[in-house]
C-alpha positions in Angstrom: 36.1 34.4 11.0 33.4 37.0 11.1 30.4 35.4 13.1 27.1 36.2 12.0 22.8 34.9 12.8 22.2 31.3 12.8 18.5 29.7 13.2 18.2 25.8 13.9 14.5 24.8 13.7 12.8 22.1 15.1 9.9 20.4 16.8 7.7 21.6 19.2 9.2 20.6 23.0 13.0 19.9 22.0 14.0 23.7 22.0 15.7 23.0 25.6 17.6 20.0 24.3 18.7 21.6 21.2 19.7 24.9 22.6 22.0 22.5 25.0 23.3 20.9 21.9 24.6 24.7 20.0 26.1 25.4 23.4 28.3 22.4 23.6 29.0 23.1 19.7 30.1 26.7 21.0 27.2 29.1 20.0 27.1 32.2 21.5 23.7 34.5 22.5 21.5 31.5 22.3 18.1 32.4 22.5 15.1 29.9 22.1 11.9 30.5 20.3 8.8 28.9 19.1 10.3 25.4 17.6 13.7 27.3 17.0 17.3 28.6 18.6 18.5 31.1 17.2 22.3 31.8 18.0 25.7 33.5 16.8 28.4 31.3 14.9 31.0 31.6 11.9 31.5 29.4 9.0 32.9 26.8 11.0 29.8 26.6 13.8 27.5 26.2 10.4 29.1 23.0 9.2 29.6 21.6 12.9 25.7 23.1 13.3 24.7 20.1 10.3 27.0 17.6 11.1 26.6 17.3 14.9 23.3 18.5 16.0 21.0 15.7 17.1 17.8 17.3 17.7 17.7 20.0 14.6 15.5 19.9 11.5 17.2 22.3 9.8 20.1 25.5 9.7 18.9 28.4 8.5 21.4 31.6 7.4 19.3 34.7 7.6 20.5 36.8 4.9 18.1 39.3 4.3 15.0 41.2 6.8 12.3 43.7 5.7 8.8 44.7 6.0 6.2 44.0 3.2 2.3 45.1 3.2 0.9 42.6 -0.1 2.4 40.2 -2.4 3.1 42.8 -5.1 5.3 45.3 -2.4 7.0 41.3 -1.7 8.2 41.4 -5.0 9.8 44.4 -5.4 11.8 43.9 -2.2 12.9 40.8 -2.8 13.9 41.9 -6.5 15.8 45.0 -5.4 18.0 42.3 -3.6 21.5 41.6 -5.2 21.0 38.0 -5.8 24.8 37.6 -7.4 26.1 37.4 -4.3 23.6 34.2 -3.6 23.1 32.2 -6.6 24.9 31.5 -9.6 24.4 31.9 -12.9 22.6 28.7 -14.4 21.9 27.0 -10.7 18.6 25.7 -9.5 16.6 27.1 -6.5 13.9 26.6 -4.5 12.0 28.1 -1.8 9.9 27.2 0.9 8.0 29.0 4.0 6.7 29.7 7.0 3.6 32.4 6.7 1.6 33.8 10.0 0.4 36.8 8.4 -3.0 38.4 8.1 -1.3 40.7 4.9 -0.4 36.8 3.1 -3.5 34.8 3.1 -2.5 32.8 0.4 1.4 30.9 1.2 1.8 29.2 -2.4 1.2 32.8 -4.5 3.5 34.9 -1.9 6.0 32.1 -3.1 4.9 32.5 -6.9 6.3 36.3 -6.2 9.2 35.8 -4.4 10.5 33.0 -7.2 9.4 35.9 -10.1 11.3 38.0 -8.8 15.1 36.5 -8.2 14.2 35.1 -11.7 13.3 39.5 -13.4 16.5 39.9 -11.2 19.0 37.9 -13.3 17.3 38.9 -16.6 17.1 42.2 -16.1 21.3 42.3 -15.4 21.9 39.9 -18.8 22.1 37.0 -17.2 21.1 33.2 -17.6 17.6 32.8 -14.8 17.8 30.4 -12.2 15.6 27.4 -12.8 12.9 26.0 -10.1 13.6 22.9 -8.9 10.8 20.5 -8.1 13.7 17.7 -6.5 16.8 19.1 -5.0 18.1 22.3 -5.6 21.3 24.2 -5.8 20.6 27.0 -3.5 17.8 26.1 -1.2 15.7 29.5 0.6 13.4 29.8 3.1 10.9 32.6 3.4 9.3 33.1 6.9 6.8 35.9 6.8 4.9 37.4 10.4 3.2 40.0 11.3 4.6 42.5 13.4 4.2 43.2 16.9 4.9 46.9 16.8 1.7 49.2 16.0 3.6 52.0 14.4 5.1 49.4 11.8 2.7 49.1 8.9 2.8 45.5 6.6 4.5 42.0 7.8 8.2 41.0 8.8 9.7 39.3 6.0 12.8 37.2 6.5 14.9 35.0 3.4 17.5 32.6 4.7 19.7 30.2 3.0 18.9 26.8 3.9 22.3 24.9 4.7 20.9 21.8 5.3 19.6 20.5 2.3 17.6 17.5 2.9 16.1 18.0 6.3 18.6 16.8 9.1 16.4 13.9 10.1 17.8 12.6 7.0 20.7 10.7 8.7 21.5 8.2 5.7 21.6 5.2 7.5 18.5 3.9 6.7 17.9 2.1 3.5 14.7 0.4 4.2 11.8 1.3 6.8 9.3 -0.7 8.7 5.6 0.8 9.3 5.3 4.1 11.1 8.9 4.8 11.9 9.9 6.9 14.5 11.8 10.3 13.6 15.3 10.0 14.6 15.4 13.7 15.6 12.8 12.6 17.8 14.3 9.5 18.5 17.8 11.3 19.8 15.5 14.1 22.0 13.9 11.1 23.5 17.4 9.4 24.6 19.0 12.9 25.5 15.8 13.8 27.8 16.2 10.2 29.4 19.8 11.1 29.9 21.2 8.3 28.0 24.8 8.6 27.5 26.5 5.3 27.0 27.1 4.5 31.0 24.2 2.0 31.2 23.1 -1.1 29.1 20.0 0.0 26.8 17.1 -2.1 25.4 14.4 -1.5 22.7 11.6 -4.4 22.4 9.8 -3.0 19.6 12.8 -1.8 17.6 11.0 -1.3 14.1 13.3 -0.2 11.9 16.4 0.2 14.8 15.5 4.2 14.9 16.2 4.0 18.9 19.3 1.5 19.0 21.6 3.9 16.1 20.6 6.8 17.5 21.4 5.3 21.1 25.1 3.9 19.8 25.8 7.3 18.1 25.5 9.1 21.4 27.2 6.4 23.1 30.3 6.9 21.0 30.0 10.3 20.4 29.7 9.9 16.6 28.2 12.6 14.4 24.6 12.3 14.0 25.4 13.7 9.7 28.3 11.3 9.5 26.6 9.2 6.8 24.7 11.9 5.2 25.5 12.0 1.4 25.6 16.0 1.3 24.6 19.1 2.7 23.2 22.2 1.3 26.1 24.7 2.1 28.1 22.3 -0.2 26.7 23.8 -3.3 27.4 27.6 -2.4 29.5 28.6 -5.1 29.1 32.4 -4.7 29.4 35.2 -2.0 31.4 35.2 1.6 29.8 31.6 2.2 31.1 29.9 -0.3 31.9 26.2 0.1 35.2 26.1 2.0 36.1 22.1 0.9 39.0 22.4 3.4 37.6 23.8 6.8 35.2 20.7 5.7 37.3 17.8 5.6 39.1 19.0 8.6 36.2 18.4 10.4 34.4 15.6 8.8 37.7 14.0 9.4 38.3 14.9 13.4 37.7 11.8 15.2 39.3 13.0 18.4 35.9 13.1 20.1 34.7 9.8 20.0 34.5 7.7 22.8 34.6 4.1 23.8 31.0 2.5 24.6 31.7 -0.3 27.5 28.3 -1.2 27.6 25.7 -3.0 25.2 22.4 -2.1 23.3 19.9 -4.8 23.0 16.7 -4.4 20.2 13.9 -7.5 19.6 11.1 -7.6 17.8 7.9 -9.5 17.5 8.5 -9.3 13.4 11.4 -11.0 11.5 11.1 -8.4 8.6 11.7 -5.9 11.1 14.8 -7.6 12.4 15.7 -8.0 8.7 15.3 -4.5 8.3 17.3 -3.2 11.3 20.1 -5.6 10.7 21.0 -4.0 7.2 20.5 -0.7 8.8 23.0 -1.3 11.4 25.5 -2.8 9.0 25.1 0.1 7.0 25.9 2.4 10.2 29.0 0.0 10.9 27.5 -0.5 14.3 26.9 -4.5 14.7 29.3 -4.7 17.8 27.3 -2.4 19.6 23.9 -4.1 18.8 22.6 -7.0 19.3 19.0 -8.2 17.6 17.1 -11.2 18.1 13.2 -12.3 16.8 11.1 -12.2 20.4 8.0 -11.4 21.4 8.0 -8.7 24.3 4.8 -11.0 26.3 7.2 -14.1 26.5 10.6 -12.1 27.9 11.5 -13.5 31.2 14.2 -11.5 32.3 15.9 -8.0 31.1 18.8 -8.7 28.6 21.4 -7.1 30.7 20.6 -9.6 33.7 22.8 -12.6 33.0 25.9 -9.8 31.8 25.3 -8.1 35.4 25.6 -11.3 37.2 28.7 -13.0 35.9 30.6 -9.2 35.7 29.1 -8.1 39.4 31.5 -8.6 42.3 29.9 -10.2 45.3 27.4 -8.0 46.8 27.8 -5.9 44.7 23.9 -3.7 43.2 23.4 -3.7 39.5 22.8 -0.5 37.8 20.0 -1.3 35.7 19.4 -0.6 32.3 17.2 2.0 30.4 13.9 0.6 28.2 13.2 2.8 25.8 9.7 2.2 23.1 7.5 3.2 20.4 4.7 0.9 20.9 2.0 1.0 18.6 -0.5 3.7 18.8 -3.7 2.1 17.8 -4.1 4.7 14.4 -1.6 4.0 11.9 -0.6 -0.2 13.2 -3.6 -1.8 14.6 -3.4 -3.7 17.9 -5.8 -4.6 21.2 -4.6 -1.3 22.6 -5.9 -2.0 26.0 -4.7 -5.8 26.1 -1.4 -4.8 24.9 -0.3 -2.1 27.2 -1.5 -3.9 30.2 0.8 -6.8 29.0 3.7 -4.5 28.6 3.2 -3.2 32.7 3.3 -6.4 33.6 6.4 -7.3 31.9 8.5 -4.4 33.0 7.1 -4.3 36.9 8.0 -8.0 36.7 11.4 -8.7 34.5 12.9 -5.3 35.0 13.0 -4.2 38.5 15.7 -2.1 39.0 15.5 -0.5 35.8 13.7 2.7 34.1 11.0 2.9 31.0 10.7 6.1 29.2 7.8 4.9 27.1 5.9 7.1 24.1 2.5 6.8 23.2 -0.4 8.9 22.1 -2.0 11.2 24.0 -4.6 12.4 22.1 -8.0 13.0 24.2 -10.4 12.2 20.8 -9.2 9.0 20.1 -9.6 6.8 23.0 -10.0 3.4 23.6 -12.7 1.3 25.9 -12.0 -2.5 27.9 -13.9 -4.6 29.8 -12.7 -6.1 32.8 -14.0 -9.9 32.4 -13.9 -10.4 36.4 -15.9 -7.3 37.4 -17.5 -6.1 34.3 -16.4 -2.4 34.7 -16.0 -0.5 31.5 -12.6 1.8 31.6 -12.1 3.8 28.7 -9.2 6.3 28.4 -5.6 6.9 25.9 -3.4 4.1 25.9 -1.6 5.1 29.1 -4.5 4.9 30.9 -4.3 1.1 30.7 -0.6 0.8 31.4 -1.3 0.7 35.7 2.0 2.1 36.6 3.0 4.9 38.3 5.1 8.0 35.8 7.8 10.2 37.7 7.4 11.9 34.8 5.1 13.3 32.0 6.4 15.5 28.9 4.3 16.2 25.9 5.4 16.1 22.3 4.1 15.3 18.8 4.9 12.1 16.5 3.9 13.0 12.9 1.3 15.3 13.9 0.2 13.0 16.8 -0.4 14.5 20.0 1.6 12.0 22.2 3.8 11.8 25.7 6.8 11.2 26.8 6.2 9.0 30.0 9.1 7.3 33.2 8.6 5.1 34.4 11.2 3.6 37.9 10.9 -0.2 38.0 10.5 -1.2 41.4 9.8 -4.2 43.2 6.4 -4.6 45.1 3.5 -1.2 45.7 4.3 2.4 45.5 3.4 2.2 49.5 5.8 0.3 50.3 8.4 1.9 47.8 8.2 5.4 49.6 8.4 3.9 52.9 11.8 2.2 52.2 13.4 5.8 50.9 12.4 5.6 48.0 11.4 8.7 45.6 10.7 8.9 42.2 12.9 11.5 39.9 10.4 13.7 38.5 13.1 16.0 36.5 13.9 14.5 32.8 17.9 15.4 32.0 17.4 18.7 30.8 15.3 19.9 33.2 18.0 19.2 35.9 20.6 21.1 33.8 20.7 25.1 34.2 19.2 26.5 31.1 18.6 30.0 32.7 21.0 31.8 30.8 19.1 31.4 27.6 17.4 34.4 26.4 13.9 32.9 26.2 11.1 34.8 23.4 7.9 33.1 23.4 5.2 34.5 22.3 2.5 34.7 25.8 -1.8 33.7 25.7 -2.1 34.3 21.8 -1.3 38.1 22.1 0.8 39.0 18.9 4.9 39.9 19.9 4.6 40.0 23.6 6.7 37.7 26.0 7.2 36.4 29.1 9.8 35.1 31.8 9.3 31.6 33.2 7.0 32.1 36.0 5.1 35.0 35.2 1.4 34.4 35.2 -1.2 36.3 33.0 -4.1 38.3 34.8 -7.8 37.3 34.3 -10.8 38.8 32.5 -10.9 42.2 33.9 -7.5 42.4 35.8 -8.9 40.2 38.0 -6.8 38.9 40.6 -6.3 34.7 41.4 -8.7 33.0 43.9 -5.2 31.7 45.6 -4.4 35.1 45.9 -7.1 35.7 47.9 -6.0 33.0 50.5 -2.6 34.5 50.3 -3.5 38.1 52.4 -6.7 36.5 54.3 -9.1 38.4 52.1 -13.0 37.1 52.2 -15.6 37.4 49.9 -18.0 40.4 51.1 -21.1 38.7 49.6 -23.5 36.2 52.2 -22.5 32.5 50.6 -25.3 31.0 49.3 -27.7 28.8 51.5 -27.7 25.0 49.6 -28.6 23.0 52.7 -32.6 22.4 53.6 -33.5 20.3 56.9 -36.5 18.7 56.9 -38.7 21.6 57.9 -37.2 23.7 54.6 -35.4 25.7 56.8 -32.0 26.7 55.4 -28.8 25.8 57.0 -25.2 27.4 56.4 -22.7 25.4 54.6 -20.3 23.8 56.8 -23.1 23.0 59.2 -23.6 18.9 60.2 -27.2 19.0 60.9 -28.3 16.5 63.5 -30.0 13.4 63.0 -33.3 14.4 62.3 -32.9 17.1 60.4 -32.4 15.6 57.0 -35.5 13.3 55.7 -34.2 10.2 54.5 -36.1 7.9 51.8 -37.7 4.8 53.2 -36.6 1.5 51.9 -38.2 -0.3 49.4 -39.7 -3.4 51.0 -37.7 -6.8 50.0 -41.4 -7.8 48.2 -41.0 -5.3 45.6 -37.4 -5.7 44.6 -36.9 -7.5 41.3 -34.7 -10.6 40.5 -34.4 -12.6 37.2 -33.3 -15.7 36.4 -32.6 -17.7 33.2 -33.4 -21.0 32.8 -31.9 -23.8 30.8 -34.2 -23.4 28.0 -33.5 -20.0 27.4 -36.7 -18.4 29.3 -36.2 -15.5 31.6 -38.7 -15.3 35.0 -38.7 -12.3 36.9 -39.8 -12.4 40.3 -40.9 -9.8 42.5 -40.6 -10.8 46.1 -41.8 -14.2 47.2 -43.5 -14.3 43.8 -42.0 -15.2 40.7 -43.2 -14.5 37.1 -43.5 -17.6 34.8 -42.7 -18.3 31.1 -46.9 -18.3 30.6 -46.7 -14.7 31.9 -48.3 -15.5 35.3 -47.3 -15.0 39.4 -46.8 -17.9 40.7 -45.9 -17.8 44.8 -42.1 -18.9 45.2 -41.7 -21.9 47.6 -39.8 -21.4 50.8 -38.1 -18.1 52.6 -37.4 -15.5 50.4 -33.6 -15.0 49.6 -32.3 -11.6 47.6 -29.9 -12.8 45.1 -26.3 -12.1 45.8 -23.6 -10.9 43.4 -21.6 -14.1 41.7 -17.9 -13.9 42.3 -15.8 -14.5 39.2 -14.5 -17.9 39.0 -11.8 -18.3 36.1 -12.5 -21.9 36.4 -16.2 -22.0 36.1 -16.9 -22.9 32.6 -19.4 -19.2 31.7 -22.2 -21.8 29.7 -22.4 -25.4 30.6 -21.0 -28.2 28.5 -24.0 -28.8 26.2 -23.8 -25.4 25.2 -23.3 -24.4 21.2 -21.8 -21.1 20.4 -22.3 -21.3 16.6 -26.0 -22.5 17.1 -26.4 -19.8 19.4 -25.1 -17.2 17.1 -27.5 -18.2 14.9 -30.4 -18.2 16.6 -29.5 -14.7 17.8 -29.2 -13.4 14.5 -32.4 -14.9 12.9 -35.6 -12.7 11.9 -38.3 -13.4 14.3 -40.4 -14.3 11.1 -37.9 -17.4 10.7 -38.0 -19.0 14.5 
């Protein structure tokens, strides 16, 4: 078959993964781009392309390239196009886009021009126009317009490509009902592939939602086609042209089964929600998974020990390590479910350093630096505000960033271990701060990324831009034992306003240091029983009437009062509700 130009697109940090993916599926001249690979492949590659890859939004066929300056010189290109060999007679189309141009300031009219124009096209040669679909279309095109990088090129790069996807790949089919802010499952397989999950260890979900994690977990574990309950594809409704629908090669490989594998291990899912479980059990029946699976109602805070635990101790020989199993969760976010974001994530650290020892968390969770969240410690009183990872305690081997709906989140590992980090590294240990792509050799990919916001240049991995001015790095500097020529400048005063260099430890005397305030004038207050605050200033305290009255006895700073969680905070007369309404009367009403 003659190979041709295929473009998968996805989301922002799975280009590694994916590219991984086409070369397993045999692509050749894989080279990754801004949330896309773009690789060569025949017929045959673009059906395996949508029924096997994981991480993929979407296949793209490039059909068509050329340069346009306006909408109006858009129209007569794409018009001078011989759309027979595309789109049939009577089908339905529809277009979308992708538009970073300067000459295109306006996405939905550029698309007004492109649709006006295959529609002239078929009138103008006798024939029946194509209608616009609002729903599903026929023959599905995408239109990705960009400016150029080269100077001598005048007008934008314009690019139409057949969309032989359809729906958007994300779009398993296995889902018929969805809990609250689902997790993609494109996502959801990235997240498993970057963990290295590949059916050889028991896995566990304990806020499974809508089971997102645990199918997309059993599919990989048994090597079953991430499309293989998807209704249709787009490709399936070519009818014209070299890329017609082939219904054989099709079938030949919906049908191949002679790459599945046996799972030997188990994948465990609770949640805190019965609907949820509801939910996830009729999307597992539905992906004929159930042996695979196993669901129960449970609360994550009242789990005593890792699912796998009792398994591993009746199938261990004696003496015999356990593995340990992967933990894998979506916990809420704090934005579209509500929670006590700090509360909670502190409870989930100490239920994995504590129940799953042994074991590694890849956890995801927002990231976001605007929306943060603030806790009071009720033993000291500190105020620690920060993202929800902030509040988790643990240690992360590693940190990757991605997006969840738009969300600026991470992708955080945690290694279970028993007792401190100290004592951890002193035994052997060391964290693994490489995620399973990262460890794999990806340098053969031809990489195009586009470098510090200047338009169509690129870069290597490991080249480093130059400063303002061609300017060279401060490290750099270090590097050849260069010094700055200029004097450094004098900070340091002694107590004679002579300047000392930096670097210098003045003696004793040199700095003046502030005198002590006298134990007299430091402040105290106390609250008495009737509600009435005293200050007192020394050996003199500050009545109710106003007035200083001298304080019997030696004088005796107040210390600071250690928390005692069993030391009541008001004594046992004490009435909240009365409290709470003397607090919020009008002074005119007291």
């Amino acid at each position: 078959m003659e190979k041709f130009k295929i473009i998968a697109k996805t989301l922002a940090g799975l280009e590694e993964i994916l590219a991984k993916e086409i070369e397993q599926l045999g692509g050749e001249n894989i080279a990754i781009g801004n949330r896309m690979v773009s690789y060569l492949g025949d017929k045959q590659l673009l059906y395996k392309s949508n029924l096997w890859l994981r991480t993929a939004l979407r296949v793209l066929k490039p059909f068509e390239q050329f340069t346009a300056v306006d909408p109006d010189d858009l129209y007569a290109k794409v018009k001078a196009i011989d759309w027979s060999q595309y789109v049939a007679e009577g089908q339905t189309i529809a277009i979308d886009n992708t538009i970073y141009s300067e000459n295109f300031r306006n996405s939905r009219f550029a698309i007004y021009r492109a649709k006006d124009a295959i529609c002239d096209y078929f009138v103008e040669h006798g024939k029946r126009r194509p209608k616009v679909a609002v729903g599903s279309a026929d023959v599905q095109l995408n239109l990705h317009i960009s400016d150029t990088a080269d100077s001598d090129v005048t007008g934008s790069e314009c690019t139409l490509s057949l969309d032989s996807s359809g729906d958007p790949l994300y779009k398993r089919g296995y889902k018929e009902q969805l809990t609250d802010a689902p997790i993609s499952e494109v996502l959801a397989a990235c997240i498993l592939l970057k963990a290295g999950y590949d059916g050889t260890r028991d896995l566990y979900d304990p806020m499974c939602g809508s089971g997102t994690f645990l199918i997309e977990a059993a599919l990989i574990a048994t090597n079953t086609p991430a499309g293989l309950y998807r209704k249709g594809f787009g490709f399936q409704r070519w009818t014209v042209g070299e890329l017609a629908y082939d219904d054989d090669l099709w079938q030949e490989l919906y049908d191949d089964d002679s790459q599945e594998k046996e799972f030997l291990h188990h994948i465990y899912g609770s949640d805190i929600s019965k609907v949820a479980i509801d939910v996830t059990t009729e999307n597992v029946r539905k992906a004929g998974l159930q042996k695979y699976i196993s669901l129960s109602v449970k609360d994550f805070e009242q789990i005593d020990a890792a699912p796998w635990a009792q398994a591993d101790a009746e199938s261990l020989a004696e003496g015999e390590q356990p593995l340990g199993g992967i933990v894998v969760m979506n916990p809420p976010y704090g934005k579209r479910l509500f929670t006590d974001v700090p509360t909670f994530y502190r409870m989930v650290a100490s239920v994995l350093k504590k129940n799953f020892q042994g074991s590694e968390a890849w956890i995801i969770s927002s990231d976001d630096p605007n929306a943060t969240f603030s806790y009071t410690d009720p033993r000291t009183g500190r105020r620690k505000e920060g993202t929800p990872f902030d509040f988790i305690g643990l240690k992360p081997s590693l940190k990757i960033d991605l997006n969840n709906g738009g969300i600026p989140c991470q992708l955080r590992k945690y290694e279970l271990f028993s007792g401190k980090y100290e004592e951890f590294r002193q035994e052997g240990g060391e964290l693994d701060k490489q995620s399973a792509d990262q460890k794999q050799d990806n340098s053969h990919f031809d990489r195009v990324r586009k470098d510090y916001g200047k338009k169509g240049s690129s870069f290597k991995k490991g080249d480093k831009p130059f400063k303002k001015d061609d300017k060279p790095f401060k490290k750099d500097f270090k590097k050849e034992g260069k010094k700055d020529d200029g004097e450094k400048k004098k900070r340091f005063f002694d107590k004679d306003g002579k300047a000392y260099e930096r670097g210098h430890k003045p003696a004793d005397n040199d700095k003046p240091k502030r005198p002590r305030k006298d134990s007299n004038t430091q402040r105290t207050y106390t609250i008495g029983k009737d509600g009435s605050i005293s200050v007192s200033r020394g050996n003199f305290k500050r009545g109710a009437d106003g007035k200083l009255e001298e304080r019997g006895g030696e004088f005796q700073p107040r210390g600071r009062r250690t928390y005692d969680p069993n030391r009541p905070m008001f004594g046992e007369d004490f009435d909240m509700s009365k409290a709470v309404l003397d607090f919020t009367k009008k002074p005119e009403d007291k």
